[in-house]
C-alpha positions in Angstrom: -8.0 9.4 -12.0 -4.7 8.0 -12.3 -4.0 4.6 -14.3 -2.8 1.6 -12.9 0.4 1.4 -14.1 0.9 5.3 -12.6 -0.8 3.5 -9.3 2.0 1.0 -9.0 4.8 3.5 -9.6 4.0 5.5 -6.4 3.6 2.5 -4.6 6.8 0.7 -6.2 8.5 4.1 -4.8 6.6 4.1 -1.6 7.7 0.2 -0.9 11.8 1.3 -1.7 11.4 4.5 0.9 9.8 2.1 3.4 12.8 -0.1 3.3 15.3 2.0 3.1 13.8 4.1 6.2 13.5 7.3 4.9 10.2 9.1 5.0 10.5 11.3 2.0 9.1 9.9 -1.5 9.8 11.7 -4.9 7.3 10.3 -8.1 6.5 12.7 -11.0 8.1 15.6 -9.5 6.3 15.8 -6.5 7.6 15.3 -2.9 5.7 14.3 -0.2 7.1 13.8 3.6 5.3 11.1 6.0 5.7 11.2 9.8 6.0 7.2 10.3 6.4 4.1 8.9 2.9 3.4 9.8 1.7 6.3 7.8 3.6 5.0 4.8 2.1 1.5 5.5 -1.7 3.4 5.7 -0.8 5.0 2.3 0.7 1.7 0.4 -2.7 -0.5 1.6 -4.7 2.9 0.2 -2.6 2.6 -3.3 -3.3 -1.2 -3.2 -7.1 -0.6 -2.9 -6.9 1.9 -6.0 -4.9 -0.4 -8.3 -7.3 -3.2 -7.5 -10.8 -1.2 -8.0 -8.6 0.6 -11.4 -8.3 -3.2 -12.6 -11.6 -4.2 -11.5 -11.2 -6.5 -8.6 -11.5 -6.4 -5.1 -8.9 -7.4 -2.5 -10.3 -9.5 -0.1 -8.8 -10.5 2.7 -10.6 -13.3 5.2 -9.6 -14.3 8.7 -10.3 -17.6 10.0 -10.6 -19.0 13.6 -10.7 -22.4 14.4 -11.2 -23.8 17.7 -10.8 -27.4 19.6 -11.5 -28.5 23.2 -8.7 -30.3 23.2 -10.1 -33.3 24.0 
């Protein structure tokens, strides 16, 4: 299993390529070639949920509705 810090790298390089637009990322000598942005945005949520459980936390992530009558 990779560390965190080895975690962040990829997705530090994964944010830049997102960016920029390009769908090619380069860490440790290896290469790999997405098809979309959304693909890039599936793997950088997938990275985030491995640093989290590497440091011991969950990410948690709550959505709220609220609604009034308007009266």
């Amino acid at each position: 299993m990779a560390t965190a810090a080895e975690l962040r790298a990829r997705r530090d390089a994964l944010t830049a390529q997102r960016s920029s637009g390009v769908a090619r990322v380069s860490y440790d000598g290896k290469t790999v070639d997405y098809r979309s942005v959304a693909e890039i945005d599936r793997a950088i949520d997938a990275l985030d949920r491995e640093i989290a459980a590497a440091e011991g936390r969950r990410i948690v992530r709550q959505v709220r509705v609220t609604t009034a009558k308007g009266l």
